[in-house]
KETORTI-359921 format. One record per residue (C-alpha): residue in one letter; x, y, z. Coordinates in steps of 0.05 Angstrom, whole numbers, padded with zeros to 5 digits, always signed. Layout:
aXYZ/...
This chain:
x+00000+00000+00000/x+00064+00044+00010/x+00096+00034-00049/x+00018+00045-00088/x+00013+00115-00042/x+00085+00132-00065/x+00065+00121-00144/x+00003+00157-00139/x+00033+00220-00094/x+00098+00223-00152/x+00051+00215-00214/x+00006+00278-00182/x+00071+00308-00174/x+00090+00298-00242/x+00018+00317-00275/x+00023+00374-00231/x+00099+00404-00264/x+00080+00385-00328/x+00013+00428-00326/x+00054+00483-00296/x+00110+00476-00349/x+00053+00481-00403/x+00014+00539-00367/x+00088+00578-00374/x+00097+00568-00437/x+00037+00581-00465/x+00030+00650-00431/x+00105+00668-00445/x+00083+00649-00518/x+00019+00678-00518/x+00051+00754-00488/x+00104+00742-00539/x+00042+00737-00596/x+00008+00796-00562/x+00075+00846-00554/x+00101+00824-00631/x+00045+00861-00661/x+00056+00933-00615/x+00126+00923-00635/x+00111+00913-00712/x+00067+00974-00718/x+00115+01019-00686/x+00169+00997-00736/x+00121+01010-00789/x+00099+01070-00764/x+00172+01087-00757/x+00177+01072-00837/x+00120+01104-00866/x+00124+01170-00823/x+00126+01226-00882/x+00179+01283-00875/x+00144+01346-00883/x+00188+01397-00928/x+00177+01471-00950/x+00132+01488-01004/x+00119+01413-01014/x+00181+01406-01041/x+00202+01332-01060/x+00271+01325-01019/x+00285+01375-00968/x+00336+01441-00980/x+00404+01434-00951/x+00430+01488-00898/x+00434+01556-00918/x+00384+01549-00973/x+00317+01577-00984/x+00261+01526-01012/x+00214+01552-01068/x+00153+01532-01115/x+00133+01573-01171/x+00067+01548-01216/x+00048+01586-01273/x-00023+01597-01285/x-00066+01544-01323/x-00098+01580-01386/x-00143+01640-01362/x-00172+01597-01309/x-00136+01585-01247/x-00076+01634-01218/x-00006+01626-01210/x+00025+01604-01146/x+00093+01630-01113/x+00116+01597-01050/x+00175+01609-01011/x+00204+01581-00948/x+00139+01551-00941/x+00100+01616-00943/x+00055+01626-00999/x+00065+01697-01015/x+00017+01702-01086/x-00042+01647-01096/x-00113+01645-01120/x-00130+01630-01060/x-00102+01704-01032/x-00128+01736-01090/x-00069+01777-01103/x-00055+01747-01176/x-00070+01766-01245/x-00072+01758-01316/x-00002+01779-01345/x+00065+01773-01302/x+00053+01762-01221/x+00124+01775-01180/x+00158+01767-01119/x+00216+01802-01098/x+00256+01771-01029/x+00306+01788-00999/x+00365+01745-01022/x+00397+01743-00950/x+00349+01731-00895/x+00288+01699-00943/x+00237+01765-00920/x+00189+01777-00974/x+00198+01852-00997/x+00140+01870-01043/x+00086+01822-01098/x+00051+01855-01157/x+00018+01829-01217/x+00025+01869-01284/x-00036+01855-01335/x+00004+01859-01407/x-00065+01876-01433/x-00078+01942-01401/x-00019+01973-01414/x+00011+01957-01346/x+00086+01954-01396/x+00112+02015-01355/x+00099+02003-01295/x+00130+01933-01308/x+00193+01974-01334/x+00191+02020-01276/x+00184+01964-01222/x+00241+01919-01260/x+00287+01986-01252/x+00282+01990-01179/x+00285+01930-01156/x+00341+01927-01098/x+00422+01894-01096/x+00409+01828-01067/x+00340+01810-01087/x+00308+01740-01113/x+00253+01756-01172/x+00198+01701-01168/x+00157+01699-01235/x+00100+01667-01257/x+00059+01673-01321/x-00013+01678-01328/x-00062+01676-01394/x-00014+01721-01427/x+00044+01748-01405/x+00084+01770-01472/x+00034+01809-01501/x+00048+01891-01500/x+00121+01872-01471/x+00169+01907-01505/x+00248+01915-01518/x+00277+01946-01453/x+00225+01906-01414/x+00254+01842-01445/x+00328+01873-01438/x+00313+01885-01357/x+00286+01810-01349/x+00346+01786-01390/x+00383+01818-01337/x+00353+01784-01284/x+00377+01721-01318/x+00320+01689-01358/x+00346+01653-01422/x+00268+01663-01448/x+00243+01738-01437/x+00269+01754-01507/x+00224+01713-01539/x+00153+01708-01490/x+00094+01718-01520/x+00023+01713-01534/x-00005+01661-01488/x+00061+01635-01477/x+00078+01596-01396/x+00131+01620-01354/x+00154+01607-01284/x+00227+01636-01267/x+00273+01651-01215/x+00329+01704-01215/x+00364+01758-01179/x+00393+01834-01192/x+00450+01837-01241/x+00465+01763-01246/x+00525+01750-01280/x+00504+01681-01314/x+00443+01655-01336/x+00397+01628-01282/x+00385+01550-01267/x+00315+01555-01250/x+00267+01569-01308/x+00223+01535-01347/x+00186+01561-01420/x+00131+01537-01462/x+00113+01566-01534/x+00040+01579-01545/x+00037+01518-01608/x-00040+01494-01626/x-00013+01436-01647/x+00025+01419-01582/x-00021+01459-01521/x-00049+01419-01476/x-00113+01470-01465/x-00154+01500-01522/x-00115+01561-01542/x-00053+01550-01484/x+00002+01510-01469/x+00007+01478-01406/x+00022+01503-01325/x+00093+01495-01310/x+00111+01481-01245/x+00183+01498-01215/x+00213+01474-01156/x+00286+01484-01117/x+00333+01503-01058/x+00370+01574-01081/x+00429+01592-01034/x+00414+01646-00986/x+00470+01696-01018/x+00449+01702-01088/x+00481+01660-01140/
């Protein structure tokens, strides 16, 4: 009867370490199955978070350079837009844009925006233009942007002042043409950032205009 109690007492023993070896590992598994998961989605929230940058932009600007996005308008329908350093100085949206030439002048240094006026080429806004291109201060960034028509009425010295500003295109805008440029006072070369489209029926994208152009970059804070 001993030896029986004995076999009984060690096989509770055992059934008792073996359910208490199981009951460990299935909760060690089972908190390992439950903390997996929180650990995956941080990792993938780590992954997908989206770095924000200036403007939109689609990398971020480097130190000591000022982001900017310059759209032309689209036809006679929707405005330009000129942002810089993530301020949207001329929009729709702000209603300070026009039909003709809409611009921007910064200051090349510490990125404060200085002055924005549209010229409409239609009413004979030409010497104003001139006048305004004339005075614009040492150190300055131009933002342009085109919008319906911007060549229309513009004449030689107009074209000679933008040249100066570096544009590879002002000599030869016009009628209906798109335009989105950035350049600075007395620039000694031509500058990097423009982009041009002819007015061609057979090639615009609306009835009676090319298509917006959309321009995008870092510019150093001293001008280039």
């Amino acid at each position: 009867m001993r030896v029986s109690g004995v076999l009984r007492l060690l096989a509770l023993i055992f059934a008792l370490v073996t359910t208490w070896i199981f009951i460990r590992s299935y909760v060690s598994l089972d908190m390992k199955t439950i903390r997996l998961p929180r650990w995956l989605a941080v990792s993938a929230a780590k992954k997908i978070r989206v770095v924000k940058t200036k403007c939109g932009l689609s990398k971020p600007c480097p130190n000591d350079f000022f982001a900017f996005k310059i759209s032309s308008g689209a036809a006679n329908v929707v405005g330009p837009t000129v942002c810089f350093e993530n301020l949207v100085i001329m929009s729709p949206v702000k209603n300070n844009v026009g039909r003709g030439l809409n611009i921007a002048l910064v200051n090349g240094t510490t990125g404060m925006v200085l002055t924005q006026k549209y010229f409409d080429m239609y009413s004979g806004d030409i010497k104003l233009l001139e006048k305004f291109l004339q005075e614009i201060p040492e150190g300055a960034l131009v933002l342009v942007a085109s919008y319906d028509d911007p060549g229309t009425k513009m004449n030689d010295e107009t074209r000679k002042l933008l040249s100066s500003l570096g544009s590879s295109y002002a000599k030869q805008l016009g009628f209906r043409d798109s335009w989105v440029f950035l350049g600075a006072k007395n620039l000694k070369d031509k500058s990097p950032f423009e982009q041009f489209l002819k007015n061609n029926p057979g090639t615009n994208k609306y009835d009676g205009w090319p298509e917006l152009l959309e321009l995008e970059g870092c510019v150093p804070r001293k001008v280039f």
